[in-house]
C-alpha positions as CSV (number, residue, x, y, z in Angstrom):
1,X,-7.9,-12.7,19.6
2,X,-10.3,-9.7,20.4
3,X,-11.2,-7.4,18.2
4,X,-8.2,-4.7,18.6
5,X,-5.5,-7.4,18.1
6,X,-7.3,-8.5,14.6
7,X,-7.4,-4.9,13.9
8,X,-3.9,-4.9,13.7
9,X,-2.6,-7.9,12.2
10,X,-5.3,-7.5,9.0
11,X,-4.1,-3.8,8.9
12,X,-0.7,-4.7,9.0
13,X,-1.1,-8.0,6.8
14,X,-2.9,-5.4,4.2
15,X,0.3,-2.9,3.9
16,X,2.7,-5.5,4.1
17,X,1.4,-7.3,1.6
18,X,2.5,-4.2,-0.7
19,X,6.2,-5.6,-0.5
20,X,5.5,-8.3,-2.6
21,X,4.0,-5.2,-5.4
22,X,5.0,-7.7,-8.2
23,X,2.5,-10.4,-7.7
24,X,-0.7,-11.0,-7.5
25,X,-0.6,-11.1,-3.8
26,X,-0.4,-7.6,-3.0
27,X,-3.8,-6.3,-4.6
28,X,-5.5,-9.5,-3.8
29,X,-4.8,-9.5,-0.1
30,X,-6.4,-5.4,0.6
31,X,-8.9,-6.9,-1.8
32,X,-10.3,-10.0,0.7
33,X,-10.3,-8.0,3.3
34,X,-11.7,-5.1,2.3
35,X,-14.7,-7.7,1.8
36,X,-14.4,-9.7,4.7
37,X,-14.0,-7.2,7.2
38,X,-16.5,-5.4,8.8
39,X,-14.1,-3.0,10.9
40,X,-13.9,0.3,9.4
41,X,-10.6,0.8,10.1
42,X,-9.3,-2.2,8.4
43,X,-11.1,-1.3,5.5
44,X,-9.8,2.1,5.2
45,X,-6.1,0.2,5.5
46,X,-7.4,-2.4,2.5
47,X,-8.6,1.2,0.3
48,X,-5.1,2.5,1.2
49,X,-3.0,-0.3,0.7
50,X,-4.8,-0.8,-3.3
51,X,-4.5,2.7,-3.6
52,X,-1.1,2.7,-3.1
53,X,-0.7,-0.3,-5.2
54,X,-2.9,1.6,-8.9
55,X,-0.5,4.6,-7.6
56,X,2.8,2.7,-7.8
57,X,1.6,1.0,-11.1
58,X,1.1,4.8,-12.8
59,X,4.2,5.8,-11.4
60,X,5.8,3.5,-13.2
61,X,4.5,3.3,-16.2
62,X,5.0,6.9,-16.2
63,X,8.6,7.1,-15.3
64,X,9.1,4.1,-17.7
65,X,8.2,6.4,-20.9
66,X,10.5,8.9,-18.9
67,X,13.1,6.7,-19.1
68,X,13.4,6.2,-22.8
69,X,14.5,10.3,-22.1
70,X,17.1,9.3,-19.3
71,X,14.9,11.1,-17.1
72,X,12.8,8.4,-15.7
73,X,15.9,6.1,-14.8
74,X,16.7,8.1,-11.3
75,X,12.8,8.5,-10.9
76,X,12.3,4.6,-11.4
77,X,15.5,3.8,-8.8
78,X,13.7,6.2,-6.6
79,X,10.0,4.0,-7.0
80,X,11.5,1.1,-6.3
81,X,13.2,2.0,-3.1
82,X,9.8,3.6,-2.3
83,X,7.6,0.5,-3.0
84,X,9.7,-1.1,-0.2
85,X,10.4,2.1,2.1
86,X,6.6,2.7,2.4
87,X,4.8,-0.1,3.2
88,X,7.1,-0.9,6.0
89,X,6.5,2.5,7.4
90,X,2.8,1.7,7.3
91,X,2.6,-1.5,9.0
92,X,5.1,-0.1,11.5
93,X,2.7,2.9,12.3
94,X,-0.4,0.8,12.0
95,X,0.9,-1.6,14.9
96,X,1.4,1.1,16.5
97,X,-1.9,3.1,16.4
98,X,-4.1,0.4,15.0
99,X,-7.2,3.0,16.1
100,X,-6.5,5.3,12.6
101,X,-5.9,4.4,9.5
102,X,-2.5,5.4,8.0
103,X,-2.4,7.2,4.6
104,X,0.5,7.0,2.4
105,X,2.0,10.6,1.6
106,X,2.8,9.6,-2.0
107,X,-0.7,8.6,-3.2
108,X,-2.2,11.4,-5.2
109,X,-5.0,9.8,-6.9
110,X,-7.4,7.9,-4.7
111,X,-9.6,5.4,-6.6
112,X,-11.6,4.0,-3.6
């Protein structure tokens, strides 16, 4: 596999692993290899993908409170179609330009 092909399966395996947002396994997998990779571009993926993931976790928590106020509700139907909408829109444009990193256009707050 040379080095363009593992460019875009780790970038893709790092978004994608956002679909499975509740477990473990979708901050742990940006996590690995944001530390095991040495390509810049993967790691900007692996900062994006856990970016995404401390944004999504806000949002909800947020919208949650909002919700005891009926106002959340729509906002938390809306999160959760996002937390699956997103991520497949990543790995979808990562495959298809694995030279640039893609950034998510919800994330507001960028940690890493």
């Amino acid at each position: 596999m040379n080095d363009l092909e593992k460019r875009k399966v780790y970038s893709v395996l790092c978004h994608g692993s956002q679909l499975l947002s509740y477990t473990g396994v979708s901050i742990l997998v940006p996590i690995l290899f944001l530390v095991i990779s040495e390509d810049l571009v993967v790691q900007a993926n692996a900062k994006e993908s856990i970016n995404l993931f401390i944004n999504l976790l806000i949002y909800g928590v947020i919208f949650l409170i909002l919700a005891f106020v009926l106002l959340g509700i729509p906002l938390l139907i809306f999160l959760l179609v996002a937390s699956f909408i997103l991520p497949i829109i990543a790995m979808v444009k990562v495959a298809s330009h694995p030279d640039v990193p893609y950034l998510y256009p919800l994330v507001m707050w960028h940690f890493f």
